[in-house]
N, C-alpha and C positions, 0 to 999 in steps of 0.2 A: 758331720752329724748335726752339729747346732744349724748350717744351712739349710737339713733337707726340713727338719723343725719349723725353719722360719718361713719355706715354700709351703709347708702343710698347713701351717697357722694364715697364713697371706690369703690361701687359696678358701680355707674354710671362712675365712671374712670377707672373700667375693661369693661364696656361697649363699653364707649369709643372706647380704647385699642384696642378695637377688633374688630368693626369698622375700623376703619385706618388700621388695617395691614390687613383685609379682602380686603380694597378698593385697599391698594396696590397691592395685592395679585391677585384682579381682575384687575387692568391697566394690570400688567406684562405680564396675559393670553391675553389680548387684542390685547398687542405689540405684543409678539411669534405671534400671528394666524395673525395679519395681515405682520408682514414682512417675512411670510413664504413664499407666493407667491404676489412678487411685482407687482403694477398694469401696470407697462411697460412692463412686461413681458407676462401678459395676451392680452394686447396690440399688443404686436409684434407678439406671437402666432397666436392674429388675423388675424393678418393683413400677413404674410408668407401664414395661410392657404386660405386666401382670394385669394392671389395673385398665391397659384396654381391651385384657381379653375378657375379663371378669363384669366388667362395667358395662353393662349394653344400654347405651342412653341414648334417648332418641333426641333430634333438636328441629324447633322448626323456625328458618330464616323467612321473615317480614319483611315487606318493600322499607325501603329506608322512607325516611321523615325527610321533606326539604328545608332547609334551615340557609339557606344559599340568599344572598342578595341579588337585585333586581338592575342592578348599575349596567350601562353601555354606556361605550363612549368612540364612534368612527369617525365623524366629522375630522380630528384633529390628522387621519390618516394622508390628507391629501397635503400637511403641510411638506411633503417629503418634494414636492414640485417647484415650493419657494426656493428661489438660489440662494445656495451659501446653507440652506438648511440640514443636515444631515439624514434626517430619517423621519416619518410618520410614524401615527400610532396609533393602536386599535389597543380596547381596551372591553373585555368581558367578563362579568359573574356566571352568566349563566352561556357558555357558548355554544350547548347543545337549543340554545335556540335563537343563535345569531343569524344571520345572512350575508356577512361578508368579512372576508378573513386576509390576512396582506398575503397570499401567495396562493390563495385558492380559493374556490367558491365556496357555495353552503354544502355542508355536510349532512346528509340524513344521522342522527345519532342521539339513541336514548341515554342520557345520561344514568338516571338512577337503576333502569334494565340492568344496564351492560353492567354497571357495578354490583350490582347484585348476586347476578347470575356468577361473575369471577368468585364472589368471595363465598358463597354458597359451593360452588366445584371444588375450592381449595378446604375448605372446612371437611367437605368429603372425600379428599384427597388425601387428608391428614391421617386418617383409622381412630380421631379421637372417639367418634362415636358410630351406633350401629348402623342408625340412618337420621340420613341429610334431607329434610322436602324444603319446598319456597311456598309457601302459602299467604293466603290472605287470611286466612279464617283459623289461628293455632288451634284458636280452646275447642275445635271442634277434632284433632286431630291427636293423635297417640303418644306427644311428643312431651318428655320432660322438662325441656328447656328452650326459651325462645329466644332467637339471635335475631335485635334488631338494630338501628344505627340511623343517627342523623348528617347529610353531607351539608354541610356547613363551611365548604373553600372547594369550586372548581375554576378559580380566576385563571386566564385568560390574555396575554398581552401580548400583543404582535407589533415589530415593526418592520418597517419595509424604508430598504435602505436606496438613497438615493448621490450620496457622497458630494452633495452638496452642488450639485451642477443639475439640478433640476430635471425635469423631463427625460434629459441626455446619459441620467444614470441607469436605464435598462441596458443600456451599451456595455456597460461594465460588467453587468449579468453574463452577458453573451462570454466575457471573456475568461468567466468562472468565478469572478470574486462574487460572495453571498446577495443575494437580494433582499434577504430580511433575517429575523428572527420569530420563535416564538418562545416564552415564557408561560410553563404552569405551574398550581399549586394545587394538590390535592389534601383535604382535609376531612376525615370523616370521624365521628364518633361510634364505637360498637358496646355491645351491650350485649351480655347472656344473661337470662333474669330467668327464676323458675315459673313453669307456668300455674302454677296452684296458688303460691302466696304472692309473686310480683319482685322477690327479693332479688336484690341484684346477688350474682355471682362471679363474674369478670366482667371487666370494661376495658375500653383501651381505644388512644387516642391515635388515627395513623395521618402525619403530616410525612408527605412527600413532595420536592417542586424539581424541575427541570426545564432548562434551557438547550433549544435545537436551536441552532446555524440553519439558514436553507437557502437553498440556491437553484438552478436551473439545471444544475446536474449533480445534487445533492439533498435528501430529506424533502421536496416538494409537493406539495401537500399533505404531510404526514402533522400536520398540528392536532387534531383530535385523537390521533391513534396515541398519541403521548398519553394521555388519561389511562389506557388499557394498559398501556405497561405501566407506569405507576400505580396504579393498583395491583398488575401482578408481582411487582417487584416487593412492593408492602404488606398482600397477605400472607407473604413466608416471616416476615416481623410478628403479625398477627398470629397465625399461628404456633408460633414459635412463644411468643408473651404467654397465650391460651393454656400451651401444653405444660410450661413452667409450674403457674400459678396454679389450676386444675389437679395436679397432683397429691398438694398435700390437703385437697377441701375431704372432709370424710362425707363417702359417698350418701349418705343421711341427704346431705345438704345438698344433693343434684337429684337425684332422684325421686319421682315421685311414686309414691307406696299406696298401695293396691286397699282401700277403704277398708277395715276394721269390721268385721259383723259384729253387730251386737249382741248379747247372751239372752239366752230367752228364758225369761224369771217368770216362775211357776206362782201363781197363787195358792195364798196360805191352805187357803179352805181347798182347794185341789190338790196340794198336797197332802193334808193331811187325808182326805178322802183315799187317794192311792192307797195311802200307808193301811188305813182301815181296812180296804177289800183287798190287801196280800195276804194276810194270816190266814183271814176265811178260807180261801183258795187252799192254801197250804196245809189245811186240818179236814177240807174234805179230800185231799188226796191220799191223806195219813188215814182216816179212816177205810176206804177203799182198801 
């Protein structure tokens, strides 16, 4: 008797057991699945997509400002031919209007266009707002907010490798190792300001740089095209900073509102005039 006792007690304290670490077992899964997706965040999703269906704001993007330096420097490219030297160098601010590049010729390429037009498509890309134009002319157009920017860093720096054996280092090309590099940096300032009082409403700085290897059967002449993707790789930053910030502005302060008509104040003496010829009217009717 006292055995089957002591298997019933044994047995109902692995039940127990099992219980309790199943119930913990079950919180744990409770806590993962709810702080997977926290409810401020389902919140703020809301409330962001609320506010781009609700908010119809127009923006008009301006050619950027130049703020870029004037600096070249190729001469020192041919040191890559001295023996024992390792490499030349080209060096440009402005290389949308160079003439010669270590791995390639001139490049036809508008600098401030091309950046404009990317970051103009991506603005419109985004659903921040109703409509995206490129204008020259805002205050003449429908737009509440005006997106402009100054490019102030599209430097430039190439070398072309010669491994120290002069003339003799194109040989080495042929055999695959890299013929040069290029080096950029992109820096531009943005700016969303209303177009009624000039106040700023977001700004934002986007520095991106990158270095390409290139060779003879790798990356050859893609040195300008580096610019286009660094700027597409940095207006999802841009927009992404925009959409952040933009959210909690109360929309007062982005939009602009439709002029006020003013009340049209009756003079004394035309008033009181009215008042005088109503009764009249009103006591030849009553007689009638």
């Amino acid at each position: 008797m006292m055995k089957n006792r002591e298997v019933f007690f044994h047995g109902n304290i692995k039940a127990l057991c099992l219980l309790i670490l199943f119930s913990f077992a079950g919180c744990a899964t409770i806590a993962k699945t709810a702080t997977g997706v926290s409810s401020s965040d389902k919140v703020l999703k809301g409330k962001l997509t609320q506010r781009e269906e609700m908010n119809k704001l127009n923006i008009a993007v301006v050619p950027f400002a130049e703020k870029r330096g004037e600096a070249k420097s190729y001469g020192s490219v041919y040191k890559y031919l001295i023996p024992l030297v390792p490499y030349g160098t080209i060096r440009y601010e402005r290389p949308d209007q160079a003439r010669m590049f270590n791995v390639q010729d001139e490049v036809e390429f508008n600098m401030s266009e091309n950046l404009l037009k990317i970051t103009a498509d991506g603005v419109k890309k985004s659903g921040l707002f109703d409509s995206v134009i490129i204008t020259h002319t805002p205050l003449e157009s429908k737009a509440d907010l005006i997106l402009s920017g100054e490019i102030y860093s599209t430097l430039y720096e190439g070398k072309t490798y010669s491994y120290g054996i002069s003339f003799l280092g194109p040989a080495l090309w042929c055999l695959g190792l890299p013929a040069g590099s290029s080096y950029k940096k992109l820096g531009i300032s943005l700016y969303l300001k209303r177009i009624d009082t000039a106040e700023t409403v977001w700004s934002y700085d986007l520095n991106k740089e990158k270095i390409v290897i290139q060779g003879l059967y790798r990356n050859w002449g893609k040195n300008m095209n580096s610019f286009v993707g660094l700027m597409e790789e940095g207006i999802e930053e841009v927009i992404a900073d925009m959409r952040s910030k933009l959210r909690d502005v109360p929309i007062e302060k982005l939009k602009v509102l439709p002029p006020v008509e003013p009340e049209t104040i009756i003079p004394k003496s035309e008033a009181a005039a009215i008042q005088t010829v109503e009764p009249s009217i009103t006591n030849t009717t009553a007689n009638n």
